[in-house]
PASEBA-1860 file (N, C-alpha, C; in nm, 3 decimals):
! residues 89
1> XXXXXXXX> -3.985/-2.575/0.415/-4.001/-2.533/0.552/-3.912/-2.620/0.640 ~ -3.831/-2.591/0.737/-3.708/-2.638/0.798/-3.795/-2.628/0.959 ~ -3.765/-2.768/1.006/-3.844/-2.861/1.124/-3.753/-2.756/1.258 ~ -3.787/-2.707/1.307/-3.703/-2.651/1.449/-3.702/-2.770/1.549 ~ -3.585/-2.747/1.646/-3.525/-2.846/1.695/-3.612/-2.865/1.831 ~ -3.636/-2.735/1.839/-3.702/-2.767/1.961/-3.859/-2.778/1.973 ~ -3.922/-2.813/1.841/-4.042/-2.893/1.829/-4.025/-3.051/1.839 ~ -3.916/-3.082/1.768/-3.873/-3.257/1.814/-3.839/-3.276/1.888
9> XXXXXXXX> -3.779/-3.184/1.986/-3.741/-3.180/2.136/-3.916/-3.249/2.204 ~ -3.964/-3.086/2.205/-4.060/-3.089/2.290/-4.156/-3.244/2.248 ~ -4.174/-3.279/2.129/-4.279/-3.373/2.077/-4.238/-3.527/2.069 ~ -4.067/-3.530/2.044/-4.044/-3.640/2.077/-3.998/-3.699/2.220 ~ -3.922/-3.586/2.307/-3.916/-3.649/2.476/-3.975/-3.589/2.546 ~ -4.042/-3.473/2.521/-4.064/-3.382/2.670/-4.266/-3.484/2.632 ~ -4.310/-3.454/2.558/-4.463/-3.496/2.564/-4.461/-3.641/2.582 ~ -4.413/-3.719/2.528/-4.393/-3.857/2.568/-4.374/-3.872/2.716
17> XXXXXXXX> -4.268/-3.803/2.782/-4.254/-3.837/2.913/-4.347/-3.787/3.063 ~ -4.385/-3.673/2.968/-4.504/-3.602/3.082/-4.611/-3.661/3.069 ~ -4.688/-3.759/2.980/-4.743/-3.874/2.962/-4.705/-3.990/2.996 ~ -4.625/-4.047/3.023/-4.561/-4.175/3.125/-4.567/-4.127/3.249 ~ -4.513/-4.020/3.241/-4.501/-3.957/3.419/-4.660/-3.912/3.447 ~ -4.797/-3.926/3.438/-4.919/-3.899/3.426/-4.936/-4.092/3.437 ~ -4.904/-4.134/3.337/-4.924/-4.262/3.375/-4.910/-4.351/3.558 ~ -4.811/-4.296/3.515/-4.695/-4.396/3.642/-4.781/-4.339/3.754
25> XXXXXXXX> -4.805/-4.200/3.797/-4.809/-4.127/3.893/-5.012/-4.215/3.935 ~ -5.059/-4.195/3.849/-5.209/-4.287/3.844/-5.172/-4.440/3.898 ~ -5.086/-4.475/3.881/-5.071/-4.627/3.950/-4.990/-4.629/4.046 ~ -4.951/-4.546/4.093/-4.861/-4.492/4.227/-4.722/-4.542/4.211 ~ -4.669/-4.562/4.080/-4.532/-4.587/4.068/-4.430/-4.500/4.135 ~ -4.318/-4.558/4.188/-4.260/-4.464/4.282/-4.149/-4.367/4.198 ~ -4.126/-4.418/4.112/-4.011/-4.379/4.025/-4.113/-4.222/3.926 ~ -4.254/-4.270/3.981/-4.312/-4.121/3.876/-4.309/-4.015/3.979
33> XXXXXXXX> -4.278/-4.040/4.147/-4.276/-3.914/4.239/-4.128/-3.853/4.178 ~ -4.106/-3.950/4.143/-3.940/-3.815/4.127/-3.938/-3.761/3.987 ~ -3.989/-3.845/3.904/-3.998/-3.717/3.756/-4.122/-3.682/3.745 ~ -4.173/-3.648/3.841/-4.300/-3.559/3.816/-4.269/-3.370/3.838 ~ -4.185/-3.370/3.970/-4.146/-3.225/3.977/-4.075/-3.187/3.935 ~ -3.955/-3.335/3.844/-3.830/-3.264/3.733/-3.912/-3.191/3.597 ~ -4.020/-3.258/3.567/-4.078/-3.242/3.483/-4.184/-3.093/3.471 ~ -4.205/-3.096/3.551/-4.291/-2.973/3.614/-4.191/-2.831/3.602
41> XXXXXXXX> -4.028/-2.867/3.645/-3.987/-2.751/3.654/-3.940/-2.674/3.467 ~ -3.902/-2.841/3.444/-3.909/-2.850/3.273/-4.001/-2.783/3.170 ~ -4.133/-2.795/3.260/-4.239/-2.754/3.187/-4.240/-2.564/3.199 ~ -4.210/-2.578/3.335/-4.181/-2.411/3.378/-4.131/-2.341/3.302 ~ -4.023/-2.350/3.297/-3.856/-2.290/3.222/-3.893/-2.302/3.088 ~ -3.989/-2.382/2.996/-3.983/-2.370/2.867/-4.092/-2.292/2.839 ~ -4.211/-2.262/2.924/-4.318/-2.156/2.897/-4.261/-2.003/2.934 ~ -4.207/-2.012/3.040/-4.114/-1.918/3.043/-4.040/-1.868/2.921
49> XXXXXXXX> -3.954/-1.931/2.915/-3.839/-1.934/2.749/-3.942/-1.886/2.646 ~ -4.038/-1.923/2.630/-4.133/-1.902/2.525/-4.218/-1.766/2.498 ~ -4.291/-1.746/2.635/-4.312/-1.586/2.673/-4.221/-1.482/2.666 ~ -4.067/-1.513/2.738/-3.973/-1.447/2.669/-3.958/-1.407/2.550 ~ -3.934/-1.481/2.453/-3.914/-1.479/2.315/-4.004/-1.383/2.289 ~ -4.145/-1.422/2.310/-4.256/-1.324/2.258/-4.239/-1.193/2.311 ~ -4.241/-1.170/2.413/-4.202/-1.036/2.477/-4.075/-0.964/2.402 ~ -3.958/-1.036/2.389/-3.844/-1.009/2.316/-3.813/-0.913/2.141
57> XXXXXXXX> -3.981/-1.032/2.118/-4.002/-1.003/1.933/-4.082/-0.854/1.951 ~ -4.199/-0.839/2.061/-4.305/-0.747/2.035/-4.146/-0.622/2.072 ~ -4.095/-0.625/2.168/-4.014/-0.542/2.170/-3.904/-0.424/2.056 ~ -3.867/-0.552/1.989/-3.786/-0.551/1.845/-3.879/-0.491/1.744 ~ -4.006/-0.505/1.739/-4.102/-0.470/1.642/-4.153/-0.559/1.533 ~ -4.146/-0.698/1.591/-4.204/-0.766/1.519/-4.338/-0.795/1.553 ~ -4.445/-0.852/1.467/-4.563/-0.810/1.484/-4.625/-0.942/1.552 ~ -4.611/-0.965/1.714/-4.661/-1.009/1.776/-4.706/-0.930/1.865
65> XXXXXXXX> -4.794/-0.985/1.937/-4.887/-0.911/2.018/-4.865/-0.931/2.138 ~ -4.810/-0.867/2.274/-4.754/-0.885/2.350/-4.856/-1.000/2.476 ~ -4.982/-0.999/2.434/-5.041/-1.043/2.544/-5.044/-1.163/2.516 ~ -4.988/-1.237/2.409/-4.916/-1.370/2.416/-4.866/-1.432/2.534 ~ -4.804/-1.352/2.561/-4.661/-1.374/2.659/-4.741/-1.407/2.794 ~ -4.828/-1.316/2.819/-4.956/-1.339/2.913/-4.999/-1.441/2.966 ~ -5.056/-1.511/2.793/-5.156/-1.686/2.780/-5.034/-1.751/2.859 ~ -4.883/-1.736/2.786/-4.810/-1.840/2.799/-4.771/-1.805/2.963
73> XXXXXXXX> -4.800/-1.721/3.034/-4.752/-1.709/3.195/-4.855/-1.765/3.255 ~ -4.971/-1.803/3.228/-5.076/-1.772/3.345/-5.056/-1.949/3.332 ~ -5.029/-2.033/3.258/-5.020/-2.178/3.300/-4.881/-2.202/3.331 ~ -4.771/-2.116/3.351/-4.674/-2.122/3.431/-4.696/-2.114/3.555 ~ -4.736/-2.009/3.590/-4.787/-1.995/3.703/-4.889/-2.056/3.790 ~ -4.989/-2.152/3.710/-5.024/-2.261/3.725/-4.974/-2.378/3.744 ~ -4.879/-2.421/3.701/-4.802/-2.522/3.706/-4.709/-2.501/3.822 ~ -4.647/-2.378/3.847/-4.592/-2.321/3.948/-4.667/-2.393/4.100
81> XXXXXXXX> -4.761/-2.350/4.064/-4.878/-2.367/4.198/-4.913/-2.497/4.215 ~ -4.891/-2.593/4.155/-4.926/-2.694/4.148/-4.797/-2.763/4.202 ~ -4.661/-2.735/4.160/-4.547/-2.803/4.217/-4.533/-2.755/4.330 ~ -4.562/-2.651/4.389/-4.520/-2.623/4.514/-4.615/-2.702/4.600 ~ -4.739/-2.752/4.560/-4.790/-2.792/4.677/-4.757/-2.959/4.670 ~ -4.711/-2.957/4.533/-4.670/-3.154/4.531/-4.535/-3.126/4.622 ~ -4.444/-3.063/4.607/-4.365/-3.068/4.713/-4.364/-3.086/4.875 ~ -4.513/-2.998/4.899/-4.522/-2.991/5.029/-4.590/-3.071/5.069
89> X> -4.654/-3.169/5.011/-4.713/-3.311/5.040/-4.637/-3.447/5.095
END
């Protein structure tokens, strides 16, 4: 079985850092206000990317189930909602 790249992506920098940036942001580090909404948009764009795909496969006829794509929007759109108002703070 062959490791995809973008599981060591996601597991070795993206989860590590959205956990420092959770850290930092709890002790009011100033350096976590600015990778908190890089991170957020990071987080966006790859649930996105991901629902895509799924939507993409059920399309093609592979046997996923389209309301995947669904699970993976509704905490985009969560997260969505959540950066817009850290912005406007």
């Amino acid at each position: 079985m062959r490791t995809s790249p973008v599981h060591v992506l996601d597991l070795s920098l993206l989860l590590p850092a959205f956990v420092m940036t959770a850290v930092m942001l709890l002790r009011r580090k100033p350096a976590a206000f600015i990778l908190a909404p890089v991170l957020m948009v990071a987080g966006i764009l790859i649930i996105v990317a991901v629902a895509g795909m799924a939507l993409a496969m059920a399309v093609k006829g592979f046997a996923v189930d389209p309301r995947i794509a669904a699970l993976f929007l509704a905490p985009a759109a969560g997260l969505a909602l959540v950066l817009v108002r850290y912005l406007r703070v």
